[in-house]
C-alpha positions as a Markdown table, in Angstrom:
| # | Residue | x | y | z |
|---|---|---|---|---|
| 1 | Unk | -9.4 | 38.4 | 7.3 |
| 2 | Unk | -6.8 | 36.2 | 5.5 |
| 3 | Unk | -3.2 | 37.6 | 5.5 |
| 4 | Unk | -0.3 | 36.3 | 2.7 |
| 5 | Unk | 2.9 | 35.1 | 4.0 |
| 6 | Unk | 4.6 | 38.6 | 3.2 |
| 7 | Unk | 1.9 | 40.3 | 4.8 |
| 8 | Unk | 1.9 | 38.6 | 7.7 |
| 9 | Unk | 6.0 | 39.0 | 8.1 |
| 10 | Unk | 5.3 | 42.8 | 8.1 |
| 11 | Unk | 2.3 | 43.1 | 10.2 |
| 12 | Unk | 4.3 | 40.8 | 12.6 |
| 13 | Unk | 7.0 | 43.5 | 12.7 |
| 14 | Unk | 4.6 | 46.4 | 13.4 |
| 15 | Unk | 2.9 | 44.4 | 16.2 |
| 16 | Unk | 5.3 | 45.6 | 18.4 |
| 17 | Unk | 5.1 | 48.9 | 17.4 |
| 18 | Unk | 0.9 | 49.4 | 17.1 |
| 19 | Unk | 0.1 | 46.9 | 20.2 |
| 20 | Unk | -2.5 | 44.7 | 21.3 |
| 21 | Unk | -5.6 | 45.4 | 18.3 |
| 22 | Unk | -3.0 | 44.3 | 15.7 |
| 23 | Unk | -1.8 | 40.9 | 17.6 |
| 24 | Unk | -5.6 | 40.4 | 17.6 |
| 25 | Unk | -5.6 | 40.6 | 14.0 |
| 26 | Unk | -2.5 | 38.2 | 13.2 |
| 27 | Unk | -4.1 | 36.1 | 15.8 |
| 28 | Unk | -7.6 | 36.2 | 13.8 |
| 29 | Unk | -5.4 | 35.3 | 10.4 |
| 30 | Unk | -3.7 | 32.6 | 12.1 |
| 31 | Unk | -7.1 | 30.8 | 13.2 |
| 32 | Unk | -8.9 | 31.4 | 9.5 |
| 33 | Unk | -5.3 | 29.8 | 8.0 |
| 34 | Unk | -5.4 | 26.8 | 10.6 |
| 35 | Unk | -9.3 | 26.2 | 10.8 |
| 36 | Unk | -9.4 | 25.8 | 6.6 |
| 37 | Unk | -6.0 | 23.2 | 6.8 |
| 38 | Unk | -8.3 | 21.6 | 9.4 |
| 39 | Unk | -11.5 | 21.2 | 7.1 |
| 40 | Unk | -9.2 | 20.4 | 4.3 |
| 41 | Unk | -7.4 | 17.6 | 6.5 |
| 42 | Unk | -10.9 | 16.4 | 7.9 |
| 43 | Unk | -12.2 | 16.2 | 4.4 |
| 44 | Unk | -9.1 | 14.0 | 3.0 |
| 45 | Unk | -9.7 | 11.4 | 6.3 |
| 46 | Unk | -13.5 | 11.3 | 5.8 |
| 47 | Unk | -12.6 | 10.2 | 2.0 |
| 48 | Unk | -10.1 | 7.4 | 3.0 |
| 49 | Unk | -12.6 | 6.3 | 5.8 |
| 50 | Unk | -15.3 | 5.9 | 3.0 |
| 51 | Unk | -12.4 | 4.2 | 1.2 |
| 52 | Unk | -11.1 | 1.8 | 3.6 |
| 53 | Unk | -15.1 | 1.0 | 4.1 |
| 54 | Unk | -16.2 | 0.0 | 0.6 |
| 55 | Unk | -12.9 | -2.2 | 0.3 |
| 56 | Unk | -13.9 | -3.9 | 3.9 |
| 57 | Unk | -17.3 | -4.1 | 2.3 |
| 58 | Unk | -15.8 | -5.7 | -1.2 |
| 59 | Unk | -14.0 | -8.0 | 1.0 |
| 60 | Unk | -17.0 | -10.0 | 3.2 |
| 61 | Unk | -18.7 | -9.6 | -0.1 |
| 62 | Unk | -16.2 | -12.5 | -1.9 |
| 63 | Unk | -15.6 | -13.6 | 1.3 |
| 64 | Unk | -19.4 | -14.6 | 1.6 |
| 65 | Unk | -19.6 | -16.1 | -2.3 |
| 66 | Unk | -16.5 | -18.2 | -1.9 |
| 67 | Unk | -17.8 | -19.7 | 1.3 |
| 68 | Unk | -19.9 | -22.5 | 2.2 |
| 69 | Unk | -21.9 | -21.0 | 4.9 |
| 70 | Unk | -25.2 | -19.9 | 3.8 |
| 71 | Unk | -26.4 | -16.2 | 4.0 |
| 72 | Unk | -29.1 | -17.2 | 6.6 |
| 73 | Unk | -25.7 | -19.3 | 8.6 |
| 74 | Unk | -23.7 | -15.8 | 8.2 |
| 75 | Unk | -26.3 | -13.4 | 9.5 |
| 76 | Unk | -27.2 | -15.4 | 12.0 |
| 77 | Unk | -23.7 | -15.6 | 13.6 |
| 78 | Unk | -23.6 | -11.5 | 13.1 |
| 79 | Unk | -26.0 | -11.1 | 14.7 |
| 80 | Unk | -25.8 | -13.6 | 17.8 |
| 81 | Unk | -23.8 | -12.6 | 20.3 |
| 82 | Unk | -23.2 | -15.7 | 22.0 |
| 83 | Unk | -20.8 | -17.0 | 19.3 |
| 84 | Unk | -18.4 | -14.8 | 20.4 |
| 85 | Unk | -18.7 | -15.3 | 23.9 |
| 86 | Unk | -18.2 | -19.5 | 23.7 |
| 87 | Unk | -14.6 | -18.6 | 22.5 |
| 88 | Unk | -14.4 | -19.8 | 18.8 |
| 89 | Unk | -15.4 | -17.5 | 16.0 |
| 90 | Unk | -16.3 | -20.6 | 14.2 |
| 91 | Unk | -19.4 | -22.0 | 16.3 |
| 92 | Unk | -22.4 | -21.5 | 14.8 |
């Protein structure tokens, strides 16, 4: 169950009065309130991942047509782990 702001002010004032089942409730309100600015906040940060992806993507894309490295060249030094490991990005 969803509570307004107003409502919740007033049911936070009888939860002294009516006890434990109502604190329950505003505790139930508070959790449905947080859980949707959660999915909500999830939802905004998947989007911008995607995002931040497709403009990496964009990126190696020109990067790879403005260079002189063939695409055979470039996915071989992906995919070879050694290259990394001899110290210069630029071996392959």
């Amino acid at each position: 169950m969803y509570l307004s702001g107003i409502a919740l002010v007033g049911r936070i004032l009888q939860a002294s009065k009516y006890g434990f089942p109502l604190k329950m409730e505003l505790a139930e309100a508070k959790v449905a309130k947080t859980r949707a600015a959660h999915e909500k906040a999830v939802g905004k940060l998947k989007k911008l991942y995607d995002i931040r992806k497709e403009q990496q993507q964009e990126q190696l894309l020109k990067a790879m047509m403005s260079g002189k490295r063939s695409f055979e060249e470039i996915l071989k030094f992906i995919s070879d782990d050694t290259a990394f490991q001899c110290g210069s990005i630029f071996a392959f």
